[in-house]
C-alpha positions as CSV (number, residue, x, y, z in Angstrom):
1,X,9.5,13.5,14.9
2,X,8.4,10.8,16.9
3,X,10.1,7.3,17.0
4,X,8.9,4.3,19.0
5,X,9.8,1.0,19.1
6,X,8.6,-2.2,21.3
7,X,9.9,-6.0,21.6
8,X,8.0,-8.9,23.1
9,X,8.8,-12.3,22.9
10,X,5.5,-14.6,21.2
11,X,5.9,-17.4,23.7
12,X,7.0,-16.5,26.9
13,X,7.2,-18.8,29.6
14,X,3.8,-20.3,30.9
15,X,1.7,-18.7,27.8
16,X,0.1,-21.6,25.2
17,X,2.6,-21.2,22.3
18,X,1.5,-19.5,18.8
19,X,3.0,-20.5,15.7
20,X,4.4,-18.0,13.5
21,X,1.1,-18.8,10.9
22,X,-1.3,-17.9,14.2
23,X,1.0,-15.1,15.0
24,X,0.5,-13.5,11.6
25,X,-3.0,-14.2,11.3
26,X,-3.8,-12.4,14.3
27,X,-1.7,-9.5,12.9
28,X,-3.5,-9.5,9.4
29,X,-6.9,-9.6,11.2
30,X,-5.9,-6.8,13.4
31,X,-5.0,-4.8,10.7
32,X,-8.1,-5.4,9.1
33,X,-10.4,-4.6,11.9
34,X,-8.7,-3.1,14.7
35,X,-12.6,-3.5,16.8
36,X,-11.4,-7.0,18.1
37,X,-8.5,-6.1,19.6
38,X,-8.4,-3.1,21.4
39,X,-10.1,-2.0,24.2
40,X,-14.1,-2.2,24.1
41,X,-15.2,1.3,22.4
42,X,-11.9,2.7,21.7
43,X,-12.2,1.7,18.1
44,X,-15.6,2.4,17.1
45,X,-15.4,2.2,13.4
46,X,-12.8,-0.1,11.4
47,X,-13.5,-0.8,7.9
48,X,-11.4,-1.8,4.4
49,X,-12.4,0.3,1.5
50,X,-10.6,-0.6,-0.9
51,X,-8.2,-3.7,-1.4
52,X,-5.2,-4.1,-4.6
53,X,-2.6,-7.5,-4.2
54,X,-0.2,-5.6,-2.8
55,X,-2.4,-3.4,0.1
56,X,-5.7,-2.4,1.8
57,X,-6.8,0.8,2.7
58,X,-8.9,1.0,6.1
59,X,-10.5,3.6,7.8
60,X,-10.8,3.9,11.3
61,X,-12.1,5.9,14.4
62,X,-9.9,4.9,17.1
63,X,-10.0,7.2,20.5
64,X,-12.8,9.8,18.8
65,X,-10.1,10.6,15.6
66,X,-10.9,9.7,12.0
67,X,-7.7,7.9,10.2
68,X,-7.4,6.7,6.8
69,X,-4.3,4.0,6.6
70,X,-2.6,2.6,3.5
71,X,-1.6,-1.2,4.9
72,X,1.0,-3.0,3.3
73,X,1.3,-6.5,4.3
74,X,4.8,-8.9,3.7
75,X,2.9,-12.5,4.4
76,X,4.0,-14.1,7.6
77,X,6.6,-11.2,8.4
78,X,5.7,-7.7,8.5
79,X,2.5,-5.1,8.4
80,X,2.9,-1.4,7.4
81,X,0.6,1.1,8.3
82,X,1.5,4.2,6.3
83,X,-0.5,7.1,7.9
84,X,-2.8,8.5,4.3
85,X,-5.4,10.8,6.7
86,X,-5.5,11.6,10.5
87,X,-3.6,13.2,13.3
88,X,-0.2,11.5,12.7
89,X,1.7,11.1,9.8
90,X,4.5,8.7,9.2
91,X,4.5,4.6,9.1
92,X,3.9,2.3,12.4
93,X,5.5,-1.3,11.6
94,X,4.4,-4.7,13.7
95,X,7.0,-7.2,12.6
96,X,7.7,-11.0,13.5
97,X,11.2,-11.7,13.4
98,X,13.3,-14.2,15.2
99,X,16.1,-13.2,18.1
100,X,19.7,-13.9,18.0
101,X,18.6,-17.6,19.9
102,X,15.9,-18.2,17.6
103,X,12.4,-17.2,19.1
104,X,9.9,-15.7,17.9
105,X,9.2,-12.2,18.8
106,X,7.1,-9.6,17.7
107,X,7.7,-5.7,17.4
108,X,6.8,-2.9,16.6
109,X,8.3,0.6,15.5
110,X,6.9,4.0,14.1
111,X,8.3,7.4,12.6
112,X,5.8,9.4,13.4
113,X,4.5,13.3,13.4
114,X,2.0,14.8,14.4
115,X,-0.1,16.7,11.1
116,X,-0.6,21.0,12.2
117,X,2.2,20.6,15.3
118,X,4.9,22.0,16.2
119,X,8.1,19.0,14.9
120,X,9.3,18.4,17.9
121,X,6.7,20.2,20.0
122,X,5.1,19.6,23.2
123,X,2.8,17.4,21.5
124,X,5.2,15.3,19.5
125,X,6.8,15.4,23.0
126,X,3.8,14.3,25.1
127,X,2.8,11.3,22.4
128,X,6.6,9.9,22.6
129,X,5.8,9.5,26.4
130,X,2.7,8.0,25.5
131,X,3.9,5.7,22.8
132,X,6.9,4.5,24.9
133,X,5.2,4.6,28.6
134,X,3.5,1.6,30.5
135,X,0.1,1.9,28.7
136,X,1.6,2.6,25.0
137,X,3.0,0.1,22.2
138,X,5.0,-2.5,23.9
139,X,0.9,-2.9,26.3
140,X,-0.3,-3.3,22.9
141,X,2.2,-5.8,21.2
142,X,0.9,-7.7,24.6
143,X,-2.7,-7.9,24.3
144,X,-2.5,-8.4,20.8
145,X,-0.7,-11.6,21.4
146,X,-3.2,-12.5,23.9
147,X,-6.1,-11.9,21.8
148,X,-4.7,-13.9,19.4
149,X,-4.4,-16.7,21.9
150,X,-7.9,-16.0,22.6
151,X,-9.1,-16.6,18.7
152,X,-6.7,-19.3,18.5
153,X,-8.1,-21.3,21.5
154,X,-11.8,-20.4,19.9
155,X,-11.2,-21.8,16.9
156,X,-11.4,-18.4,14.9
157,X,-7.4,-18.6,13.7
């Protein structure tokens, strides 16, 4: 099995500061189409297909793979994606959650597999380098914040 986790603080030094509310809303909006914050065609398809009080389902091409996710959202806190469909399986949490002095941070954590592979494997090895090297979750905790300074200063959160 895989596990990941990432911490970045929402208002660093010298960045405009977010609000938890604009925080969140960048998180619920990234959930719900993943397109306007990744990298231009790595997500190619992102769409909700079905929607209950409680969650969403989305599907997604992100990096050429198919996924079908089961999101969960906790309002101004937390969104779960619970893998349903696609090459991992497992849940990937973003979370907003104050520090011991009080800021506002944002991470993420996964427990993750890998469907057909060996547990454990060199592929479950090779994504954990992935997920936890310069270009994996904590990069994308990062540009999701700065997206969501981008909507934010455009009016669109």
């Amino acid at each position: 099995m895989i596990y990941s986790t990432a911490s970045v603080p929402v208002n660093p030094p010298g960045e405009p500061v977010l609000t938890r509310a604009q925080a969140w809303a960048g998180l619920e909006l990234k959930a719900r189409d993943a397109r306007l914050f990744l990298p231009p065609g790595l997500c190619t398809r992102c769409d909700v297909v079905e929607e209950s009080p409680t969650h969403f389902v989305r599907e997604a091409t992100i990096g050429g793979q198919d996924l079908r996710e089961i999101v969960a959202l906790e309002p101004q806190s937390k969104v779960t994606f619970f893998q349903a469909a696609g090459p991992r399986e497992g849940a990937i949490v973003n979370e907003l959650h104050e520090d011991e002095a009080g800021a506002l941070r944002l991470r993420f954590y996964g427990y993750l597999g890998l469907r057909g592979k060996t547990p454990g494997g060199p592929e479950e090895k090779a994504e954990q380098a992935q997920l936890d090297g310069e270009n994996g979750y904590r990069a994308a905790l990062l540009s999701t914040l700065k997206r969501t300074r981008e909507l934010v200063a455009e009016g669109r959160l």
